[in-house]
C-alpha positions in Angstrom: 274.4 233.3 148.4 272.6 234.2 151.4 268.8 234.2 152.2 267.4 235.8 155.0 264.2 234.2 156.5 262.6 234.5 160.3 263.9 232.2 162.7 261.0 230.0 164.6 264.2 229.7 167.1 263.4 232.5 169.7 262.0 235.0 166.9 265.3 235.8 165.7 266.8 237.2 162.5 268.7 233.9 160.5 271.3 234.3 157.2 272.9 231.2 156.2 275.9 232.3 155.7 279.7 230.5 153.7 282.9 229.6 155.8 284.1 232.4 153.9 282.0 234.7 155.7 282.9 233.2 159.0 286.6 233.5 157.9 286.2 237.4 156.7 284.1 238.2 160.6 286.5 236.5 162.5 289.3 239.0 160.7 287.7 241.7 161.1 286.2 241.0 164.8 289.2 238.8 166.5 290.4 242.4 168.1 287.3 242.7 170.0 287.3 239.4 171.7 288.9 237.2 174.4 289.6 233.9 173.6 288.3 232.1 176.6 288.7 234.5 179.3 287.7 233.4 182.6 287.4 236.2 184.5 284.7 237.4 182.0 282.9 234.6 181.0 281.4 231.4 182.5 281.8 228.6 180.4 280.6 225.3 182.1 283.9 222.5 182.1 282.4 220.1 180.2 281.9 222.2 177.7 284.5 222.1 173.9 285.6 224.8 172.7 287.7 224.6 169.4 290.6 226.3 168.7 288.9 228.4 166.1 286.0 229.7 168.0 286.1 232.8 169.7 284.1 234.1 172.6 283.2 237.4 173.4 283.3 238.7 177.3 280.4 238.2 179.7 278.9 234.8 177.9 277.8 232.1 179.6 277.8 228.6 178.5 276.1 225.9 180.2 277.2 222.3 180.3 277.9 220.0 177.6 278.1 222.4 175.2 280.5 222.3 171.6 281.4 225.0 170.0 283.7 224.5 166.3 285.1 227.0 164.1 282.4 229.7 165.5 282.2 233.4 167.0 280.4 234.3 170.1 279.6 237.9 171.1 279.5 239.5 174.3 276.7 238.8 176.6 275.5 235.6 175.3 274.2 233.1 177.0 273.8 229.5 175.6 271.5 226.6 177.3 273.2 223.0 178.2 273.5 220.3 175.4 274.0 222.8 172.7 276.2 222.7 169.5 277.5 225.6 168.0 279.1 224.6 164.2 280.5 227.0 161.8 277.9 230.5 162.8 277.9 233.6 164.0 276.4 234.8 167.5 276.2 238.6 167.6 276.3 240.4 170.9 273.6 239.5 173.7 271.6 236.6 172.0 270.4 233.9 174.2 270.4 230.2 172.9 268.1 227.7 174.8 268.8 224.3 175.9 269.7 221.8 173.2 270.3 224.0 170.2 272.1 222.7 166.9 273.0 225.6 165.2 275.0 225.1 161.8 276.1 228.0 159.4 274.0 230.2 160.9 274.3 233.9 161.4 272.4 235.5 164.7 271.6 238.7 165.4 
């Protein structure tokens, strides 16, 4: 089930969303993305990425950052000390410094 509330985090839209979902975006979206590209994103070396994250081109990730089982659109950016479990980032959101974000959908 998913409930859709405001976000106190930067005024955003939030859905909690099932790894289900995640699994059925990340089908449908994988085409779209570049896992880890370099020459399009910025993604500070101290920062995990896990295997089944993707990232979207143009993102920027600053340092110490995790990111598990989670997409990432183009064009985000995403403060240092954050951790990125198990959501959704569309397109262009920004994530401050020391974010948790679990099962969360972003848009």
């Amino acid at each position: 089930m998913h409930t859709n509330q405001k976000s106190s985090l930067l005024g955003l839209t939030k859905f909690t969303i099932t790894s289900n979902l995640i699994k059925a975006v990340f089908e449908h979206m994988e085409h779209m993305l570049i896992k880890n590209n370099p020459s399009t994103c910025e993604v500070h070396k101290m920062t995990q990425v896990g295997k089944c994250s993707r990232i979207g081109n143009d993102v920027k990730i600053a340092e110490k950052c995790s990111f598990k089982r989670s997409f990432i659109g183009n064009g985000v950016q995403i403060g240092a000390h954050s951790k990125i479990i198990d959501s959704v980032l569309m397109d262009y959101v920004t994530i401050e410094d020391n974010v948790s974000l679990t099962k969360l959908y972003y848009l």
